[in-house]
mmJSON file of the N, C-alpha and C atoms, coordinates in Angstrom:
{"data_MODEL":{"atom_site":{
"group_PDB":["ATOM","ATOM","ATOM","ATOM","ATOM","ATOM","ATOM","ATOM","ATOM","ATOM","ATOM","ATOM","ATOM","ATOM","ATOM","ATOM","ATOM","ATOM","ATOM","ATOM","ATOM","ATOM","ATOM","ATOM","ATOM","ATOM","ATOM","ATOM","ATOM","ATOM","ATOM","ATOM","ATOM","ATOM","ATOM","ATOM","ATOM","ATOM","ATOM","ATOM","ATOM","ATOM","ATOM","ATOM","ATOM","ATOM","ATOM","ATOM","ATOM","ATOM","ATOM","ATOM","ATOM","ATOM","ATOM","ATOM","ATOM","ATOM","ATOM","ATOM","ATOM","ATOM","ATOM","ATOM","ATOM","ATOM","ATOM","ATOM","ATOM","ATOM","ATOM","ATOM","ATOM","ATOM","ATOM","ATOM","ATOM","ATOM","ATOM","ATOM","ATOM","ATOM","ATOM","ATOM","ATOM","ATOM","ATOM","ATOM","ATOM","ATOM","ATOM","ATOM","ATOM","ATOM","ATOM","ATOM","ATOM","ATOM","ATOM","ATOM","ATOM","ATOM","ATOM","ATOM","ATOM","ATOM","ATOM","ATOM","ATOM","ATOM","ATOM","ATOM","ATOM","ATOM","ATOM","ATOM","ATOM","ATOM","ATOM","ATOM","ATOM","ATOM","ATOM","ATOM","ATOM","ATOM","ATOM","ATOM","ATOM"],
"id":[1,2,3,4,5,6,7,8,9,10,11,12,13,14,15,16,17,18,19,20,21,22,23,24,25,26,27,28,29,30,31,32,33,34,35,36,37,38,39,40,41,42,43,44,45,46,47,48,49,50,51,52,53,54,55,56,57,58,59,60,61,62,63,64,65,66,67,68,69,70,71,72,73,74,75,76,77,78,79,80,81,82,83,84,85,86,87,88,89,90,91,92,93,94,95,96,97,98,99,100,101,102,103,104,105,106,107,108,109,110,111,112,113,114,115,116,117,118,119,120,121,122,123,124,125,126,127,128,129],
"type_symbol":["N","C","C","N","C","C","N","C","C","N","C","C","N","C","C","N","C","C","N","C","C","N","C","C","N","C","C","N","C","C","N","C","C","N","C","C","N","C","C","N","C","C","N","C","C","N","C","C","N","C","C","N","C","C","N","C","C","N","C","C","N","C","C","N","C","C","N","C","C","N","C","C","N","C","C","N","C","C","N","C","C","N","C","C","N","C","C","N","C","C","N","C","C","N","C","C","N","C","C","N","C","C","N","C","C","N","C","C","N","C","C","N","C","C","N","C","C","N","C","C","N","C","C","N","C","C","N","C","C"],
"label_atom_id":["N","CA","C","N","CA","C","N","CA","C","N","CA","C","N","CA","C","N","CA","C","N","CA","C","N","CA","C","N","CA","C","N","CA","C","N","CA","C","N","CA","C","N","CA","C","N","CA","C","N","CA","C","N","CA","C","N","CA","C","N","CA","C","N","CA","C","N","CA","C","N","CA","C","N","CA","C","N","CA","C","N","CA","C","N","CA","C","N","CA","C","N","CA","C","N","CA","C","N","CA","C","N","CA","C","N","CA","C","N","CA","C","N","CA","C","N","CA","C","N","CA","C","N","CA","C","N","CA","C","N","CA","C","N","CA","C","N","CA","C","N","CA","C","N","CA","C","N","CA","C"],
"label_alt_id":[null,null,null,null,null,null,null,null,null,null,null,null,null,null,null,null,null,null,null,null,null,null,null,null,null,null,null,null,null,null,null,null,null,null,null,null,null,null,null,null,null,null,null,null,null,null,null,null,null,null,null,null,null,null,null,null,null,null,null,null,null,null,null,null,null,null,null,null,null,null,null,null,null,null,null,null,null,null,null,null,null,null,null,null,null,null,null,null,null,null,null,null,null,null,null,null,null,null,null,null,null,null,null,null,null,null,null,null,null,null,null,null,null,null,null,null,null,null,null,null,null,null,null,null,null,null,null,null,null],
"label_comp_id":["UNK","UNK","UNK","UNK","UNK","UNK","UNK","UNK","UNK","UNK","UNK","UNK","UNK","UNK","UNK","UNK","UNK","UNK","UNK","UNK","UNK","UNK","UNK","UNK","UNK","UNK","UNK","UNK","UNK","UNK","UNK","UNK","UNK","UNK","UNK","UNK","UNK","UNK","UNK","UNK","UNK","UNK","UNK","UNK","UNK","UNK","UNK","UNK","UNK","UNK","UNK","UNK","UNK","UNK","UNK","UNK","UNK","UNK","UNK","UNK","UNK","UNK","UNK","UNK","UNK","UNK","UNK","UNK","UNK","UNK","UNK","UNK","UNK","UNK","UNK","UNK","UNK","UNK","UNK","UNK","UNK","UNK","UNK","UNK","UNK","UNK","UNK","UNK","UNK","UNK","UNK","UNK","UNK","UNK","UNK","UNK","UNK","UNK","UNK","UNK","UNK","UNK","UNK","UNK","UNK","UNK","UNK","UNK","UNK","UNK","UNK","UNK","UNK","UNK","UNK","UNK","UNK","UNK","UNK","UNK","UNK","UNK","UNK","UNK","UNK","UNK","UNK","UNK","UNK"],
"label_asym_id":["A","A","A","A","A","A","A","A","A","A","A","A","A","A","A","A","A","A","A","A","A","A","A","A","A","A","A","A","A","A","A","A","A","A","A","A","A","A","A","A","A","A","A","A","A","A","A","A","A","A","A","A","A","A","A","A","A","A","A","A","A","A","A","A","A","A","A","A","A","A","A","A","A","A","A","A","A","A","A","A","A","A","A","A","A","A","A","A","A","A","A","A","A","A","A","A","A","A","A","A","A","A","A","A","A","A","A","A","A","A","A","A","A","A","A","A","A","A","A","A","A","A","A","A","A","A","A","A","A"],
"label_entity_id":["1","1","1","1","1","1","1","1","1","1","1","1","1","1","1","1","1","1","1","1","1","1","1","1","1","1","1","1","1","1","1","1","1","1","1","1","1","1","1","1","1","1","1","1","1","1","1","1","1","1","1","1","1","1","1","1","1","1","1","1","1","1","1","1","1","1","1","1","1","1","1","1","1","1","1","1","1","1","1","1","1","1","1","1","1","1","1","1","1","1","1","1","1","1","1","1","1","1","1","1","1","1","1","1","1","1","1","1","1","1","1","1","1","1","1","1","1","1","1","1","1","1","1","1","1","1","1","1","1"],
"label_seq_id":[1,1,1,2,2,2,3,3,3,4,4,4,5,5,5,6,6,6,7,7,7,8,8,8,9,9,9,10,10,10,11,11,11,12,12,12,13,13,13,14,14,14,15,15,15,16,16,16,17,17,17,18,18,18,19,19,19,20,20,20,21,21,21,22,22,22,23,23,23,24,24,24,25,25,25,26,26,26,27,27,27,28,28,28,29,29,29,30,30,30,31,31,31,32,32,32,33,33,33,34,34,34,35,35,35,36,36,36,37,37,37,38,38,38,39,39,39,40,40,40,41,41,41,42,42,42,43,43,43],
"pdbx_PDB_ins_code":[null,null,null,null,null,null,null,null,null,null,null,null,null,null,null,null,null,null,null,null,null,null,null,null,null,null,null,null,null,null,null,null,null,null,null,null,null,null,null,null,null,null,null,null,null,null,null,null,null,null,null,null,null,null,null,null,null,null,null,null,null,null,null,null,null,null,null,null,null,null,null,null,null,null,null,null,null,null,null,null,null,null,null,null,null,null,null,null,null,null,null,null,null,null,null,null,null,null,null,null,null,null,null,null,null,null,null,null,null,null,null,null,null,null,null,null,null,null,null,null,null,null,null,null,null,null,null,null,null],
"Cartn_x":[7.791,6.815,5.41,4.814,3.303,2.244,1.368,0.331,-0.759,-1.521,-2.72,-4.22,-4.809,-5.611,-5.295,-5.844,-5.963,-4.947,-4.821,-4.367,-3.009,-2.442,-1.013,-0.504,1.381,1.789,1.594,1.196,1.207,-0.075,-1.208,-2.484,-2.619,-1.69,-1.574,-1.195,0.129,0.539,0.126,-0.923,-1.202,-2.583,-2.9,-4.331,-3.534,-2.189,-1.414,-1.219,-1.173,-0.185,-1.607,-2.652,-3.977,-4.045,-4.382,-4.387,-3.373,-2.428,-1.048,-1.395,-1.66,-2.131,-3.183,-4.702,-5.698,-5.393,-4.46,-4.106,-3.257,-2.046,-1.689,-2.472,-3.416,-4.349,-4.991,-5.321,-6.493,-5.505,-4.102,-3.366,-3.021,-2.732,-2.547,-3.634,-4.938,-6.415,-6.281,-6.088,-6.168,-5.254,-3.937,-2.361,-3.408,-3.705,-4.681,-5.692,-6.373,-7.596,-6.7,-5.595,-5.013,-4.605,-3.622,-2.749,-4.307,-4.734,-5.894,-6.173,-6.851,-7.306,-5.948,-4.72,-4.22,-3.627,-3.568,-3.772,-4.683,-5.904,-7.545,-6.802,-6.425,-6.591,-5.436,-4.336,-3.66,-3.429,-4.721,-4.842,-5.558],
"Cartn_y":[-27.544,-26.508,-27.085,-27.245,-27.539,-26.463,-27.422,-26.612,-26.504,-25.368,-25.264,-25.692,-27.252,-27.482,-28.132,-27.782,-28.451,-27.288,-26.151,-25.495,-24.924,-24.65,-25.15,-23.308,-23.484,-22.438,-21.055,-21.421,-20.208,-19.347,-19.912,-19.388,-18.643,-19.252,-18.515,-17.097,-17.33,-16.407,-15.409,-15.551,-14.825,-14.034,-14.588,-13.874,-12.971,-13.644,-12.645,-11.17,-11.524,-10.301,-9.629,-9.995,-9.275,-8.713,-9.146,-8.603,-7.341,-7.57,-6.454,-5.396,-6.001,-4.51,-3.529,-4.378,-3.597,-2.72,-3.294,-2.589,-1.129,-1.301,-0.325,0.186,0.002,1.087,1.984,1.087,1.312,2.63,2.267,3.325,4.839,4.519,5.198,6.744,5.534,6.88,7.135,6.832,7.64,8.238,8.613,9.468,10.981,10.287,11.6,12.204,11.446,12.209,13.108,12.934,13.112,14.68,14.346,15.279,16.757,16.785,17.275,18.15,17.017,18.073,18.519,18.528,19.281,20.36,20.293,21.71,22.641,21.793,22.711,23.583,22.758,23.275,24.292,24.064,24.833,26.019,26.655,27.607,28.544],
"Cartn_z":[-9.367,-8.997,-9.097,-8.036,-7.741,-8.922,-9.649,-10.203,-9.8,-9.799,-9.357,-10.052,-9.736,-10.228,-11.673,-12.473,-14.15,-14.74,-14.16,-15.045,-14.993,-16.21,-16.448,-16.644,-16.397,-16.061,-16.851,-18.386,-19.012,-19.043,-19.064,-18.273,-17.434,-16.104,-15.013,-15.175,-15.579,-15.797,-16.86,-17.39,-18.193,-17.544,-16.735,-15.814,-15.079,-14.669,-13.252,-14.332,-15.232,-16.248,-16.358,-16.778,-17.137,-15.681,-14.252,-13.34,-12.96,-13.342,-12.866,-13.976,-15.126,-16.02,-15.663,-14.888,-14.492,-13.319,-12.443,-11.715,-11.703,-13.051,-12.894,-13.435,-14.113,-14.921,-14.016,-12.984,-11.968,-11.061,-10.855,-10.232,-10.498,-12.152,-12.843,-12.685,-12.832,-12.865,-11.707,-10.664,-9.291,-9.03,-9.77,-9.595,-10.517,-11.26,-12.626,-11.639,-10.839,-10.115,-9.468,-8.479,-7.371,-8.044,-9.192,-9.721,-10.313,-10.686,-10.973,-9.679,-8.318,-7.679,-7.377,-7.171,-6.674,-7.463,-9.14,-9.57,-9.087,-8.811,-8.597,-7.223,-5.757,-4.563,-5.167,-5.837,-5.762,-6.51,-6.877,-7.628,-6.323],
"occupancy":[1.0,1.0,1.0,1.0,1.0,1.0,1.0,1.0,1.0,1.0,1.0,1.0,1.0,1.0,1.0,1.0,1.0,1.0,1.0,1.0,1.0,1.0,1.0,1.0,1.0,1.0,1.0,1.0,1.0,1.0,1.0,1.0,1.0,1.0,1.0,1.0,1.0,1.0,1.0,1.0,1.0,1.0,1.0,1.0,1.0,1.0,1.0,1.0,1.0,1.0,1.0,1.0,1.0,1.0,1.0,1.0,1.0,1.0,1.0,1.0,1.0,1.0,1.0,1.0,1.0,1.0,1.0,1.0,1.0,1.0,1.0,1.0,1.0,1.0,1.0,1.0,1.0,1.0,1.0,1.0,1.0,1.0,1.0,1.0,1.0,1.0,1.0,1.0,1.0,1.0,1.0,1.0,1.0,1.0,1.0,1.0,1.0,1.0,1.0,1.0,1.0,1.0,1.0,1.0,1.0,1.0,1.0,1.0,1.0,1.0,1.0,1.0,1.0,1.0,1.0,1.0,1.0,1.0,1.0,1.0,1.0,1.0,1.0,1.0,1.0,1.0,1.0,1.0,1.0],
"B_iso_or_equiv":[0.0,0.0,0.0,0.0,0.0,0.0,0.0,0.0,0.0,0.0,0.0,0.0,0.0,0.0,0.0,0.0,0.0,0.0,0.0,0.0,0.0,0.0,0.0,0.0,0.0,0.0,0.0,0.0,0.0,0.0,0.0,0.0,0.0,0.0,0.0,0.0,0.0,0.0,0.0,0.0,0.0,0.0,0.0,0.0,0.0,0.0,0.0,0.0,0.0,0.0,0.0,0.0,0.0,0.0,0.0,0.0,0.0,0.0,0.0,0.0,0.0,0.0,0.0,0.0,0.0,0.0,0.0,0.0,0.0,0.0,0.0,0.0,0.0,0.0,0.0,0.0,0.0,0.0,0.0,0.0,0.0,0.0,0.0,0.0,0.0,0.0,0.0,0.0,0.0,0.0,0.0,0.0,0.0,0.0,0.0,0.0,0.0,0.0,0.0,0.0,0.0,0.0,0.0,0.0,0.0,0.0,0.0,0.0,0.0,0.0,0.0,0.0,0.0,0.0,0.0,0.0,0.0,0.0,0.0,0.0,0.0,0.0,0.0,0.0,0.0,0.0,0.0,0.0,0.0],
"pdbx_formal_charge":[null,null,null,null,null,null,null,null,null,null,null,null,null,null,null,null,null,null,null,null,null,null,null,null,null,null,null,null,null,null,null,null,null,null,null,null,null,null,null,null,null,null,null,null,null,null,null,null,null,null,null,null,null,null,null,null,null,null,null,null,null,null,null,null,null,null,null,null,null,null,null,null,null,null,null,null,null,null,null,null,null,null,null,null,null,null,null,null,null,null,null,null,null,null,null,null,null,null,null,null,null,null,null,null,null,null,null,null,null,null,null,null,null,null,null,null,null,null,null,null,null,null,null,null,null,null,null,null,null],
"auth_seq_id":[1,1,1,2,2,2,3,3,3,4,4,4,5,5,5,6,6,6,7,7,7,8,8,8,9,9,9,10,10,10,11,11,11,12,12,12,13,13,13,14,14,14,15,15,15,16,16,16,17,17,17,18,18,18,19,19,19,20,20,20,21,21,21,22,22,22,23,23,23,24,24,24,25,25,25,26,26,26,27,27,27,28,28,28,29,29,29,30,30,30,31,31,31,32,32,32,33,33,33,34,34,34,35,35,35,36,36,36,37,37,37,38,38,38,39,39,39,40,40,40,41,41,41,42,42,42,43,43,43],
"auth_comp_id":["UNK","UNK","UNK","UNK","UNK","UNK","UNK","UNK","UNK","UNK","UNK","UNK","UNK","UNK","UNK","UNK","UNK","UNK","UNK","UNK","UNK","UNK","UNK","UNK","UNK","UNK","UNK","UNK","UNK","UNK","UNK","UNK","UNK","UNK","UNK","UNK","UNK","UNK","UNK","UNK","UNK","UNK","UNK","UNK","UNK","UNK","UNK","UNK","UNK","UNK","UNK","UNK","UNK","UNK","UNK","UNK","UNK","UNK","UNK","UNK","UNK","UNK","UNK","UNK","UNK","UNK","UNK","UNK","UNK","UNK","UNK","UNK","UNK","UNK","UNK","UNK","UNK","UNK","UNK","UNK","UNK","UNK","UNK","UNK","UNK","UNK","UNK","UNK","UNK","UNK","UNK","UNK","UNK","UNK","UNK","UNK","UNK","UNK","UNK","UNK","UNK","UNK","UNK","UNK","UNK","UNK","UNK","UNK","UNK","UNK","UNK","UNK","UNK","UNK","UNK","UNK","UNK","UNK","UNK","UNK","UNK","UNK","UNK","UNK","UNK","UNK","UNK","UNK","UNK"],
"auth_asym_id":["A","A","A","A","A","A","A","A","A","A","A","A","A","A","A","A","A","A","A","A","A","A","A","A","A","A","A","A","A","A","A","A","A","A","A","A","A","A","A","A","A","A","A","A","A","A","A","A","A","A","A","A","A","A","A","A","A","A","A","A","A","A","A","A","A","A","A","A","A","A","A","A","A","A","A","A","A","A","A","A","A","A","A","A","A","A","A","A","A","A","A","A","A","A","A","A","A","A","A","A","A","A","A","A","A","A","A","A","A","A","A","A","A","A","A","A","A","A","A","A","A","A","A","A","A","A","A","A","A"],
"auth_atom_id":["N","CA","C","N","CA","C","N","CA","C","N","CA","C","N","CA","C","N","CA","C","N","CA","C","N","CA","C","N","CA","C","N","CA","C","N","CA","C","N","CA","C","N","CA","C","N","CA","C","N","CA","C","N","CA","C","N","CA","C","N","CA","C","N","CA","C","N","CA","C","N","CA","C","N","CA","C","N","CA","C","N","CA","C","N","CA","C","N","CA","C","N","CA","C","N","CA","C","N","CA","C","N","CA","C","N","CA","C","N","CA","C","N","CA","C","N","CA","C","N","CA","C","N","CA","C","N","CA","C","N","CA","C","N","CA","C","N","CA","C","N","CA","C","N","CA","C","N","CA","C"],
"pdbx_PDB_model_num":[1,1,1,1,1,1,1,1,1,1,1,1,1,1,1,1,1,1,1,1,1,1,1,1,1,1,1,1,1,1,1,1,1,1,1,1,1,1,1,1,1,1,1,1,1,1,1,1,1,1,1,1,1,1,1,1,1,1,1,1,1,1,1,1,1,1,1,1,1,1,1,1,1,1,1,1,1,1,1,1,1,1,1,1,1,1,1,1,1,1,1,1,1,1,1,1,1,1,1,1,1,1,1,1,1,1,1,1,1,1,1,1,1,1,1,1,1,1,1,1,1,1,1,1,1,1,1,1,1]
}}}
């Protein structure tokens, strides 16, 4: 398996894992916005 640059596999993978966490975070708050307004419209 080809490495990228100087830096070695567990790094990587440890930015990919920090990235995939912000993301679901990031998903997460926009399911909460979503779910919200649609109690609101649906009152």
């Amino acid at each position: 398996m080809p490495y990228r640059g100087s830096g070695n596999y567990a790094s990587d993978e440890a930015k990919e894992i920090a990235r995939l966490k912000r993301e679901l975070r990031d998903a997460k708050d926009a399911l909460n916005v979503l779910k919200k307004a649609i109690s609101i419209l649906d009152k």
